[in-house]
Wavefront OBJ file of the C-alpha trace (Angstrom):
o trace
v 83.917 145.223 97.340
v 83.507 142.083 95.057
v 84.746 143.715 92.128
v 88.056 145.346 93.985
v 88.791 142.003 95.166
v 88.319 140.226 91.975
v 90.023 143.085 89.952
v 93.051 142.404 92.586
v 92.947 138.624 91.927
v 93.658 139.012 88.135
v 96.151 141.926 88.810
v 98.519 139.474 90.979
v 101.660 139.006 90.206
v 103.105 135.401 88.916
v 105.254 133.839 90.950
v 105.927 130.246 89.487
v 105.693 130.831 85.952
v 106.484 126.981 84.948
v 103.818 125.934 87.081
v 101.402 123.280 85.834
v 97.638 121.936 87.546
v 96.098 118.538 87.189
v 92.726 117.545 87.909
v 93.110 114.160 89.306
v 89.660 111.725 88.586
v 89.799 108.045 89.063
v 90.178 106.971 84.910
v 91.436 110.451 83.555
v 93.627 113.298 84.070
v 92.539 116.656 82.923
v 96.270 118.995 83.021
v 96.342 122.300 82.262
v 99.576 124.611 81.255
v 99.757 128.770 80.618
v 98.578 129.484 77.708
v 102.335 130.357 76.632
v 103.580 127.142 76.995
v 101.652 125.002 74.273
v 99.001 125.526 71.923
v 96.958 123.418 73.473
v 97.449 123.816 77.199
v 94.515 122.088 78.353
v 94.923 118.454 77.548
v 93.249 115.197 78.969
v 95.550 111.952 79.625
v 94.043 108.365 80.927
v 95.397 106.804 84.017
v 97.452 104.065 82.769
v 101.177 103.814 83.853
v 102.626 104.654 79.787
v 99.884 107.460 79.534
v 101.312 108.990 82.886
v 104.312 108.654 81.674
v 103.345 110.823 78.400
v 101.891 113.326 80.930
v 105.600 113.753 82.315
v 107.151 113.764 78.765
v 104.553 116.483 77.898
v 105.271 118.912 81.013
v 109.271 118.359 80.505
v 108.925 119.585 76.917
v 106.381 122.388 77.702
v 109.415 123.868 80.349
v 106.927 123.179 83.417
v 109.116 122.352 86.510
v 106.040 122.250 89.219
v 103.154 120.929 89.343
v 99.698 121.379 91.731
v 96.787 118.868 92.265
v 93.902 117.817 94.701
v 94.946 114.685 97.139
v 92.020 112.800 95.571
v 91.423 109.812 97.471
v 94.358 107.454 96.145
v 93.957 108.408 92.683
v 96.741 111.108 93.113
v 99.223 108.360 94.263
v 100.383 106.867 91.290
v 100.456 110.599 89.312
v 102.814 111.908 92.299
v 105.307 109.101 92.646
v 105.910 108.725 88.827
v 105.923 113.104 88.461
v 108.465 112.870 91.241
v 110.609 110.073 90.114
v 110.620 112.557 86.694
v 112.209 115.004 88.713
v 109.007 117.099 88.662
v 107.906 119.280 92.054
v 104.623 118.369 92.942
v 102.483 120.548 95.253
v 99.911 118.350 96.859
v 97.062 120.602 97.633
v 93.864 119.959 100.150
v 90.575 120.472 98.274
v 89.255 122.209 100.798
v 91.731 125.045 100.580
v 91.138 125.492 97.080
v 87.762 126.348 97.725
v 88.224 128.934 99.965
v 89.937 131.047 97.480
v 87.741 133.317 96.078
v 87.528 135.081 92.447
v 87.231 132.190 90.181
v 85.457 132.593 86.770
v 82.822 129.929 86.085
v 84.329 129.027 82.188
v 87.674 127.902 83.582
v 88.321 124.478 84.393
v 89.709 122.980 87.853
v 92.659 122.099 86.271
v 93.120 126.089 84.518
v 91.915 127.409 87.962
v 94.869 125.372 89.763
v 97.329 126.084 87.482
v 96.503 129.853 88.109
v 96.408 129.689 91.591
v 99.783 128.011 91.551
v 101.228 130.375 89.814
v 100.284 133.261 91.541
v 101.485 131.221 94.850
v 98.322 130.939 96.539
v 98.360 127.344 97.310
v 99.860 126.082 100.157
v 101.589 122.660 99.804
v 100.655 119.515 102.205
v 103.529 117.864 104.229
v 104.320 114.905 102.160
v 106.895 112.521 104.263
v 109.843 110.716 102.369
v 109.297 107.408 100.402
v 110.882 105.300 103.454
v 108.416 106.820 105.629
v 105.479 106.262 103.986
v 106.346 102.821 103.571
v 106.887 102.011 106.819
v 103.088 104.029 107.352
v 102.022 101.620 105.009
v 102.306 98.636 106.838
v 101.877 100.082 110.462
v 98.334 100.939 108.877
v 98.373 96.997 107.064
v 99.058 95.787 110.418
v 96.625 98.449 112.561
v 93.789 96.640 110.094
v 95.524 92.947 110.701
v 94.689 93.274 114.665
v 91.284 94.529 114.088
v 90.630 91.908 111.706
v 92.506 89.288 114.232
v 89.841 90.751 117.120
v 86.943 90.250 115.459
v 87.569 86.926 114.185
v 88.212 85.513 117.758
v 84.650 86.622 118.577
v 83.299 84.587 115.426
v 84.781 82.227 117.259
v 83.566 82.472 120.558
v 80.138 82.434 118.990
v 80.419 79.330 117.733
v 82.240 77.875 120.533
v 79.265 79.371 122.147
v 77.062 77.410 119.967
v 79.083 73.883 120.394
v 78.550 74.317 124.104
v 82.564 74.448 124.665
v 83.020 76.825 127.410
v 86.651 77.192 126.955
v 86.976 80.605 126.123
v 85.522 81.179 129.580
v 87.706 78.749 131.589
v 90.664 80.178 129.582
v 91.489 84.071 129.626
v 92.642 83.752 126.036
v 91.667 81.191 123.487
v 94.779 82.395 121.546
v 97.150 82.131 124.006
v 98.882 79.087 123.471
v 96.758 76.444 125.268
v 93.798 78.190 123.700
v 95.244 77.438 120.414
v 96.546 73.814 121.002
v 92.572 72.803 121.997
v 91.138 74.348 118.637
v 94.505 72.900 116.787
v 93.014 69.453 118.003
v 89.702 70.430 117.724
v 90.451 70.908 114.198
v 92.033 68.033 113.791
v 89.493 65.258 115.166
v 89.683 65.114 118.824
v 86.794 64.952 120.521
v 87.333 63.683 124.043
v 86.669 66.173 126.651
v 89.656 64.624 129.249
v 92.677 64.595 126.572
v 91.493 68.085 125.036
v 92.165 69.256 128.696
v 95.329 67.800 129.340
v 96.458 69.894 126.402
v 96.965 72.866 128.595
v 100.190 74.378 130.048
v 100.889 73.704 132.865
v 100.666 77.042 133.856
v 97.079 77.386 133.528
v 95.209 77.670 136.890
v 91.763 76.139 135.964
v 91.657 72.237 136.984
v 91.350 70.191 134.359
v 87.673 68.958 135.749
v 86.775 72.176 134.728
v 87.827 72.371 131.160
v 86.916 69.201 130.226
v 83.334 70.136 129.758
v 81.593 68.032 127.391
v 80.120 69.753 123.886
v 78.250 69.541 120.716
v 80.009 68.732 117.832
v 78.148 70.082 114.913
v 79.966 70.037 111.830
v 78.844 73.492 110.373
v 80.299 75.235 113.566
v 83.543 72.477 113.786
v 83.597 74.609 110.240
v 83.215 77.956 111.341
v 86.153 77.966 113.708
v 88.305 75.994 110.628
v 87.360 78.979 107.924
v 88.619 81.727 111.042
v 91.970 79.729 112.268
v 93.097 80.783 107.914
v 93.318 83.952 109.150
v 96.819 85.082 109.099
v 98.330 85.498 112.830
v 99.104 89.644 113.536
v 101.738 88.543 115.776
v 103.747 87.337 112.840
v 103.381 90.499 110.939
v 107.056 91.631 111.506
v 106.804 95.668 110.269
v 110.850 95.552 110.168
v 111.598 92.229 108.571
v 109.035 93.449 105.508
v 110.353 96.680 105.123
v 113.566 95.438 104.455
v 112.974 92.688 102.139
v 110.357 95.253 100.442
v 113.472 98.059 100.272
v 116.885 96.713 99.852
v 118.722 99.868 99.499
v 117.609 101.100 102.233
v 120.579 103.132 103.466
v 122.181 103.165 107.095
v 120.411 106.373 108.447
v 117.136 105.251 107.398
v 117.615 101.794 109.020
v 118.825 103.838 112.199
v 115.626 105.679 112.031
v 113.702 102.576 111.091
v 114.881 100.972 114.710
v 114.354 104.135 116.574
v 110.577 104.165 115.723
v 110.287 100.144 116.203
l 1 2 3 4 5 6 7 8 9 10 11 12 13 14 15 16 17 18 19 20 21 22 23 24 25 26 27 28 29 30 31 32 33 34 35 36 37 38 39 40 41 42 43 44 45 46 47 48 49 50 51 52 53 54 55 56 57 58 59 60 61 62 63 64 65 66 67 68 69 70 71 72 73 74 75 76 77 78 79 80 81 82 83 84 85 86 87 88 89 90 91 92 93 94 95 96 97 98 99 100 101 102 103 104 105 106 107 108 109 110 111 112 113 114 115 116 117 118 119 120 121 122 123 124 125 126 127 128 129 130 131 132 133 134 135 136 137 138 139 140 141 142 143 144 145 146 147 148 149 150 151 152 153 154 155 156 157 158 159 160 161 162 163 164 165 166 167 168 169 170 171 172 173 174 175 176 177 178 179 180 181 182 183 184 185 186 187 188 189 190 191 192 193 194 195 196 197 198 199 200 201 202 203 204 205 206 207 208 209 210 211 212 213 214 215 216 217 218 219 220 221 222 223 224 225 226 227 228 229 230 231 232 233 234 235 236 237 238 239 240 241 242 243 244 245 246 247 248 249 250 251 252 253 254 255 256 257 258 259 260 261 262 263
């Protein structure tokens, strides 16, 4: 059974015959043509931007009008959007599915064996969104990480709240709300009276101010600690829309249509 179904794999028919497959690696690119196409089809190109840009020149002149790799990490990014600006199709692959195909010979190179399987259309292509798109995932993702980032720097400073004996962020429900923020603004600044740190409040805030105005430490190193935190840049100010835009200027009506539809 082994045999018929390797003897089958060699005896199928080509289907893309200007297909191309790169071995992406963090530092170096190992591409691989048929062995029609140049007399050295196997060639190796670094990762810089004007070596990439060889790469390209080389498949245009060797006739190659698609090309298949790995999604390696985010080494694969660059390769893909300059290929594609070239006007190059590039079937992104999952390594996993490559694996699963059975019949490869041990002297051929990832890069050979990809270009084969390509070519014999055996390699299924992952769903790669438009450019617009994957910005806009970009910073959803950039500002999915800001709020994390945001959360776990408002329990650095509870801690050393904590540590200063302030109990504000248990009087308050949110020491970033914004009479949260005033008290650490004037914190931060110098104040140290208990009575006019507690008149900073809104007036909306429920506890008395009797009960803010609890008396604390004031240890420099901590006064320090909530200083190094309050750098961090605020996630509510992390407009997704107002970015996009300035980052894509020709961004055309129907993508701006479908930019407001998903905000």
């Amino acid at each position: 059974m082994a045999k018929r179904s390797k003897k089958r794999c060699e005896e199928l028919p080509v289907l893309h015959p200007h297909a191309a497959g790169i071995d992406v690696g963090a530092s170096e690119l190992f591409v691989a043509v048929s062995a029609d196409r140049d007399p050295q089809p196997v060639r190796s190109f670094p990762t810089f931007t004007r070596d990439l840009n060889a790469l390209a020149d080389w498949l245009q002149q060797s006739g190659i009008c698609s090309v298949a790799m790995e999604s390696t990490s985010v080494y694969w990014i660059p390769v893909y959007q300059i290929l594609e600006s070239r006007g190059l199709e590039v079937c992104l692959v999952n390594a996993q599915h490559v694996k699963n195909v059975p019949g490869r010979k041990t002297d051929v190179s990832d890069c050979q064996w990809l270009q084969y399987l390509h070519s014999v259309g055996l390699l299924r292509a992952s769903f790669r969104p438009p450019g617009f798109i994957c910005a806009i995932r970009s910073l959803w993702r950039q500002r999915s990480s800001l709020i994390q980032m945001a959360a776990e720097h408002v329990l650095h400073m509870q801690k050393a709240l904590d540590q200063m004996n302030l109990q504000i962020h248990r009087v308050l429900n949110d020491i970033t709300g914004l009479s949260g923020l005033r008290i650490l603004d004037a914190i931060l600044a110098g104040e140290r009276d208990s009575v006019t740190l507690a008149r900073l409040c809104h007036g909306g805030v429920k506890s008395s101010e009797d009960r803010i105005a609890i008396l604390g430490q004031w240890p420099e190193i901590e006064v320090w600690r909530i200083l190094d935190v309050s750098r961090i840049p605020s996630c509510a100010e992390f407009d997704i829309q107002h970015a996009f835009r300035n980052d894509s200027p020709s961004t055309g009506a129907g993508q701006t249509r479908v930019l407001d539809r998903m905000l």
